[in-house]
C-alpha positions as CSV (number, residue, x, y, z in Angstrom):
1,X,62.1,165.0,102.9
2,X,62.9,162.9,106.1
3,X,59.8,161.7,107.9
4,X,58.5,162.3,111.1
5,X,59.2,158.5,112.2
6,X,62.7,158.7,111.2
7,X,63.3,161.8,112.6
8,X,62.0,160.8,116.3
9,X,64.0,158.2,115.8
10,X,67.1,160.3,115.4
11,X,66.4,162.1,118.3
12,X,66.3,159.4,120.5
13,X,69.4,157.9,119.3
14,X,71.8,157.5,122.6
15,X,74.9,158.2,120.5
16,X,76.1,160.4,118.0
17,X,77.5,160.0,115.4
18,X,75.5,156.9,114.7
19,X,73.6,155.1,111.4
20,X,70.1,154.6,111.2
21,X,68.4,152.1,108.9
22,X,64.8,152.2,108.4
23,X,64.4,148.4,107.6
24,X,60.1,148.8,107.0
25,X,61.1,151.4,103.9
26,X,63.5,148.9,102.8
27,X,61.3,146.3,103.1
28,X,57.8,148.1,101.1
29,X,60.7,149.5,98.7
30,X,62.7,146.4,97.9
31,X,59.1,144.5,97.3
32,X,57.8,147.1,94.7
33,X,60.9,146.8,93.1
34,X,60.4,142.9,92.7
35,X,56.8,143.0,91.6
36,X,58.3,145.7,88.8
37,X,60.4,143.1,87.5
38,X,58.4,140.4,86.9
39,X,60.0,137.5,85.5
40,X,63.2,139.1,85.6
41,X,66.0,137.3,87.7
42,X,66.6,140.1,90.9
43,X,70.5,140.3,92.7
44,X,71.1,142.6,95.1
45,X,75.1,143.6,94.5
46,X,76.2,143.4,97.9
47,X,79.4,146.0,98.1
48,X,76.9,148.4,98.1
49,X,75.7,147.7,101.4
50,X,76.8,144.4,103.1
51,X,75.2,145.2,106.5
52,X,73.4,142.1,107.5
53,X,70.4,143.6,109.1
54,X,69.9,144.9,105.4
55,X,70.6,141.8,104.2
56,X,67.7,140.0,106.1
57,X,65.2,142.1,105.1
58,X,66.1,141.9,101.3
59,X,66.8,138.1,101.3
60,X,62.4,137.6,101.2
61,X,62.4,139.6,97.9
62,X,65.9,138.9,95.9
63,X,66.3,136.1,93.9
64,X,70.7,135.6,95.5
65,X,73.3,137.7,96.0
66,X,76.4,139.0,93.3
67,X,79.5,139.3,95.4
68,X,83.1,140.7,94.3
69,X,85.3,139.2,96.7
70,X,86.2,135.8,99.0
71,X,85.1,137.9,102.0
72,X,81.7,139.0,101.2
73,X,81.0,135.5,99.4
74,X,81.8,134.0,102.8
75,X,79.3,136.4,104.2
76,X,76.3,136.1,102.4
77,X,76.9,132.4,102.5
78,X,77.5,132.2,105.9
79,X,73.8,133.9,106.3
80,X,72.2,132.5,103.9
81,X,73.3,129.2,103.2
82,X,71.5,127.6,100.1
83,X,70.7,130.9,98.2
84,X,72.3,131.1,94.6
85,X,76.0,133.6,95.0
86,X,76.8,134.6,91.5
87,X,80.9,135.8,91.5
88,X,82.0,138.5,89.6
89,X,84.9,141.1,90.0
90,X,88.0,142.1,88.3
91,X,91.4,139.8,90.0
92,X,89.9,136.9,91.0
93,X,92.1,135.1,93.4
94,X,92.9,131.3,92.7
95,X,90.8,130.6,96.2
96,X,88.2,132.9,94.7
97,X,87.8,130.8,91.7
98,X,87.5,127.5,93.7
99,X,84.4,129.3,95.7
100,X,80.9,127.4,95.5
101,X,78.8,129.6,93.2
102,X,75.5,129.8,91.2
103,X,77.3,132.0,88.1
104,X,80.7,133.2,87.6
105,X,81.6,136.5,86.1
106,X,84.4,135.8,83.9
107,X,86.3,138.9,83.2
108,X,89.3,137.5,80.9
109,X,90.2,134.5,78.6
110,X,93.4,133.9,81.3
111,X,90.9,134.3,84.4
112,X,88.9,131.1,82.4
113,X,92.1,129.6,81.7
114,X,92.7,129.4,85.2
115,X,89.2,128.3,86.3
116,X,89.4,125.9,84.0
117,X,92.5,124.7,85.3
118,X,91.2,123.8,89.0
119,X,89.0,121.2,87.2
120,X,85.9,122.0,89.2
121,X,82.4,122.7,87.6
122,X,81.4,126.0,87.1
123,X,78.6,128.0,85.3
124,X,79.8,130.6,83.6
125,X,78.7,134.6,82.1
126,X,81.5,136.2,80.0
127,X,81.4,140.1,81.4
128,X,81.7,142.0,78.1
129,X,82.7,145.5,78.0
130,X,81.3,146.3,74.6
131,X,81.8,149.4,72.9
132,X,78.6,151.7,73.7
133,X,77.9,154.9,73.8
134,X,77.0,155.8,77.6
135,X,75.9,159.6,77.9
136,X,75.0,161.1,81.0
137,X,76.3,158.6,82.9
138,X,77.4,159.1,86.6
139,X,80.5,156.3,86.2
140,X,81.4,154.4,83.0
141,X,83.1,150.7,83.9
142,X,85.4,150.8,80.7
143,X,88.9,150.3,80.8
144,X,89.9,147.1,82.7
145,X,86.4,146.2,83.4
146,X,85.3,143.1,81.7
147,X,86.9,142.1,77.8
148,X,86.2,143.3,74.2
149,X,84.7,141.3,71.4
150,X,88.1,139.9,71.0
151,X,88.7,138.5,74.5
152,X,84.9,136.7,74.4
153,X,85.7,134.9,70.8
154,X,89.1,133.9,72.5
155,X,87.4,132.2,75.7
156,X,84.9,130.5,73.2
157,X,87.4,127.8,72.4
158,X,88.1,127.0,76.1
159,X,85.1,125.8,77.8
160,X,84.7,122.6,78.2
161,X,81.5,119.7,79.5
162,X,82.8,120.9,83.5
163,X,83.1,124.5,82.7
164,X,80.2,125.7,80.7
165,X,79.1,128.7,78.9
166,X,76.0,130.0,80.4
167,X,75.7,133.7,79.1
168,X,76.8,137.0,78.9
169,X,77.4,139.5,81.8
170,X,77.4,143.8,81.5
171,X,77.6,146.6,83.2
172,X,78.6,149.7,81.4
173,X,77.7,152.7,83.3
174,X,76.2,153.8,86.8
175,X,73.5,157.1,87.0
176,X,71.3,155.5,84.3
177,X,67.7,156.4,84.0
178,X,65.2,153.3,82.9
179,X,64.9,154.6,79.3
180,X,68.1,154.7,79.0
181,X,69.0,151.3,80.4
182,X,66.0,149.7,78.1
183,X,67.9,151.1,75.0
184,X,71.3,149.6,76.3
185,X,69.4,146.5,77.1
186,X,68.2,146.2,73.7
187,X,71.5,146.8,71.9
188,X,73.3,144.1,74.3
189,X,70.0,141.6,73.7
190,X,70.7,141.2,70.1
191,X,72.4,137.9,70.0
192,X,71.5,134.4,71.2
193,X,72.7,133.8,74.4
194,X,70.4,131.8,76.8
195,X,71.3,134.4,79.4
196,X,72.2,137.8,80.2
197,X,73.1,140.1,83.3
198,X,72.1,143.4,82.4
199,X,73.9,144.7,85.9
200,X,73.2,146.8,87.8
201,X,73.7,151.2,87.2
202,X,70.3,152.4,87.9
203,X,69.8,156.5,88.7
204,X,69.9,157.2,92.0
205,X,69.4,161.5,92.6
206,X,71.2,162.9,95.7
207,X,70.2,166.6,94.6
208,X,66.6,165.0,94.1
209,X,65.8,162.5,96.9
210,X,62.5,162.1,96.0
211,X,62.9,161.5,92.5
212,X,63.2,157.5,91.9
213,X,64.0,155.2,89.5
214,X,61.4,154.0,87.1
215,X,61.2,150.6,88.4
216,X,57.4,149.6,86.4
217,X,58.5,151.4,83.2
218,X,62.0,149.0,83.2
219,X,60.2,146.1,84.3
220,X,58.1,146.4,81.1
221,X,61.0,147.3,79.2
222,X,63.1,144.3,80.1
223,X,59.7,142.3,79.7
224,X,59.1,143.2,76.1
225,X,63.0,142.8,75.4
226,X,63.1,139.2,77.1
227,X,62.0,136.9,74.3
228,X,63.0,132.9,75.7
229,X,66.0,134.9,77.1
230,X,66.7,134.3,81.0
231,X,67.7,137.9,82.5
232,X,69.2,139.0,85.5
233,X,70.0,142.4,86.9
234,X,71.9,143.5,90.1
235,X,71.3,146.6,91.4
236,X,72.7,147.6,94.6
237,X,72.4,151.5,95.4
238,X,69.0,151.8,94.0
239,X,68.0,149.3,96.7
240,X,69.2,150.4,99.8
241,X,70.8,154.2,99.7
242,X,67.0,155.7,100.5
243,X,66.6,153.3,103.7
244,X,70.2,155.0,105.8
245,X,70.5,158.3,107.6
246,X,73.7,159.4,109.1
247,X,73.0,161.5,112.2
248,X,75.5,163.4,114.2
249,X,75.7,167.0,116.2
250,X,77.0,170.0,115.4
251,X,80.3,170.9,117.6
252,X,81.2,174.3,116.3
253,X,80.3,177.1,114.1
254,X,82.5,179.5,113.0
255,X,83.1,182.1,110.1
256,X,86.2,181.7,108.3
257,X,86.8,184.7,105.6
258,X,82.9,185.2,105.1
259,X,82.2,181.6,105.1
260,X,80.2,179.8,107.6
261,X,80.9,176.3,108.7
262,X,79.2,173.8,110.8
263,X,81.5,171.7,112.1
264,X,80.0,168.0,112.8
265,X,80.7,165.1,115.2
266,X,82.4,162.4,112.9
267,X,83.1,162.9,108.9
268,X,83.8,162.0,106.0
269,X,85.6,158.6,107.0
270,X,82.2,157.4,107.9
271,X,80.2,158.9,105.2
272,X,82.3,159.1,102.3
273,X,79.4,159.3,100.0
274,X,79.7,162.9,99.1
275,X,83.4,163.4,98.5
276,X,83.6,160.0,96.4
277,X,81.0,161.6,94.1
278,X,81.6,164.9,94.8
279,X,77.7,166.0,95.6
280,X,76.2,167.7,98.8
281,X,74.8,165.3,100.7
282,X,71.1,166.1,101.3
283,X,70.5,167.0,105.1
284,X,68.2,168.1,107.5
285,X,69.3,170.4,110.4
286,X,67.1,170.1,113.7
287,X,67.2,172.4,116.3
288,X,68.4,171.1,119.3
289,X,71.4,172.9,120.4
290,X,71.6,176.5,122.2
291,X,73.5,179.7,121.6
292,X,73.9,181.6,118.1
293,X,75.1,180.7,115.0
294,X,74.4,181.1,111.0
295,X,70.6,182.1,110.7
296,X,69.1,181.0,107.2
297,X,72.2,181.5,105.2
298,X,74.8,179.3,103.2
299,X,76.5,176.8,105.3
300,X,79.5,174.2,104.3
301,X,78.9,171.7,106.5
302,X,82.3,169.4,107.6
303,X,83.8,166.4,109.6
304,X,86.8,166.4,112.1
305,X,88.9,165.4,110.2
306,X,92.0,167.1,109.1
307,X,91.7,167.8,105.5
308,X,89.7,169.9,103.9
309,X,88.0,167.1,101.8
310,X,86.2,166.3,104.5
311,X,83.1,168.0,103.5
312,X,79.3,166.4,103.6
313,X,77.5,169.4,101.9
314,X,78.3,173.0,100.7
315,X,76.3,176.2,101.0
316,X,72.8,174.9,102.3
317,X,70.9,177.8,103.4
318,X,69.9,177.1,107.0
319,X,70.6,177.9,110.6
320,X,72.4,176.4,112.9
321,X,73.7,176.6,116.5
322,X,76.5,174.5,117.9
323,X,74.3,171.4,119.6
324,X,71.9,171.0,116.5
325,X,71.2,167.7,115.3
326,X,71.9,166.9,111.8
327,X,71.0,163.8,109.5
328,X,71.9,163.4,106.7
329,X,69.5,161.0,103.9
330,X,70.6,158.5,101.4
331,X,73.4,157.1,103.6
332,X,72.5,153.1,102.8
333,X,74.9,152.6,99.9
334,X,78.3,153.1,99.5
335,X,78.7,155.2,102.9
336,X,80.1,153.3,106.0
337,X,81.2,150.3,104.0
338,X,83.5,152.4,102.1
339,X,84.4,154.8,104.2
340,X,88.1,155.2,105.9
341,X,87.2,154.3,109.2
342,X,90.6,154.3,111.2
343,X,91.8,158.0,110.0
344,X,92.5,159.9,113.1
345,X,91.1,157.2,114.6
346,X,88.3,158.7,115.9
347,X,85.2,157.0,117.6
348,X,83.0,154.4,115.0
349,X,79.4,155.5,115.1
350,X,76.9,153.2,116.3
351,X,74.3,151.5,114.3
352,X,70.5,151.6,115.1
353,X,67.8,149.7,113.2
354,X,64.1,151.3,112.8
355,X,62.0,148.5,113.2
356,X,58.1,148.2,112.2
């Protein structure tokens, strides 16, 4: 359910199709989620969101950053100079390897062999992709994620005094609920590393908005799990999808073979959320347009674009007229940044910040 404050901030938006971040949630929801976690080490993965308003606000209650790439190493780094960067991702570049960094995500006994080989220092996690069972899980990060038992007894042999072991790194699955990341937690603590990145994968509900994560319940978990163990986790989505709202205006309704459509300002190459999970994003229709159109009946709501992937949400019973204003919830994570901006090369939307 979209407040009253967010929604009076929609509708005095100039521009539409714009974003609208609501940095005060982020900020009361972001600090519950460190006092949950008690002493355990707090990332925020930043390819979820790198927007740097975002990033300001969660920089007072994350402990660094875990970036995938040279670019979004150089910015985090270039806002927040002096905060620990751990580096993971799969294809590390040579340049990537020679990056400045708190903890490196080694994903394979040749990427060591080659960090190895620029003779700098580096604290390393070995990402392991062990062999889990994962059930309900949104996305699964097998295949070329990460090695096997086999690749982590190969790299043992290569560290040496200037490239160091540190730990292990994991992320097996995305759509997890706390009980079930406690149980993976516990399986993936039994050995005697000095440290391990549980990742990130924690639920997030698009058909449920208000539903959250169990923060307190896998803070405790993690807690009774720790032992002299130092842990990490990284969670990205589960920080910052509840604090965005994509709003935009509906430019047409029509009625194609029994089927009602709300055609929208903008689409999926700005919000690319729903078709890269393949959910209905939740929405909220206000009434601000004129004329007729569907009354409280099932609606497809779509983009400009010209495909017909380029749907936000199918058959929501509502009504709407051509002028409506329509927001859209959850659109912090994985939305704009992802999104495939220059298709048809339509306008960009503009981005608004809800302040306190």
């Amino acid at each position: 359910m979209i407040g009253p404050r967010v929604l009076d901030a929609a509708l005095r938006l100039p521009t539409a199709p714009a974003y609208l971040y609501d940095l005060p949630a982020l900020d009361e929801h972001a600090a519950a989620v460190r006092r949950a976690m008690g002493a355990t080490e707090l990332y925020y993965a930043v390819k979820a969101n790198p927007d740097a308003e975002l990033l300001r606000v969660l920089a007072a209650h994350v402990d660094g950053w875990e970036v995938s790439s040279g670019g979004e190493h150089a910015h985090v780094t270039s806002l927040f100079p002096g905060m620990p960067v751990a580096l993971g991702g799969p294809g590390k570049t040579d340049a990537e390897l020679r990056l400045p960094h708190h903890r490196i995500h080694v994903e394979s006994p040749n990427e060591l062999r080659r960090l190895v080989a620029t003779g700098l220092r580096a604290d390393v996690l070995l990402r392991l992709n062990p062999d889990l069972p994962v059930e309900g899980a949104a996305l699964t990060m097998s295949g070329p994620f990460g090695m096997d038992e086999d690749g982590a007894a190969e790299c043992l042999a290569l560290f040496t005094d200037r490239v160091r072991l540190r730990g292990l790194h994991t992320h097996l699955a995305s759509g997890l609920d706390a009980g079930q990341l406690i149980g993976l937690a516990g399986a993936l603590l039994d050995g005697d590393y000095e440290e391990v990145n549980l990742g990130g994968g924690m639920a997030v509900s698009y058909a449920a908005p208000d539903t959250r994560f169990d923060w307190e319940a896998y803070g405790a978990g993690l807690a009774a799990l720790r032992g002299g163990r130092r842990l990490r986790i990284e969670p990205g989505r589960a920080l910052t999808a509840y604090c965005g709202y994509y709003v935009t205006k509906v430019v047409d309704v029509k009625r194609v073979r029994g089927q009602a459509y709300a055609v929208l300002l903008g689409g999926t190459h700005h919000l690319r959320t729903p078709v890269t999970k393949g959910h209905d994003q939740p929405v909220t229709v206000v009434p601000t347009g004129l004329g007729r159109g569907p009354a409280d009946e099932p609606v497809t709501f779509v983009g400009q674009l010209c495909t017909p992937k380029d749907v936000f949400a199918r058959n929501i019973v509502t009504t709407v007229r051509v002028g409506d204003t329509v927001v859209f919830e959850m659109a912090g994570a994985y939305a704009w940044n992802i999104s495939h901006h220059d298709f048809l090369m339509h306008p960009k939307p503009a981005f608004h910040y809800l302040a306190g």
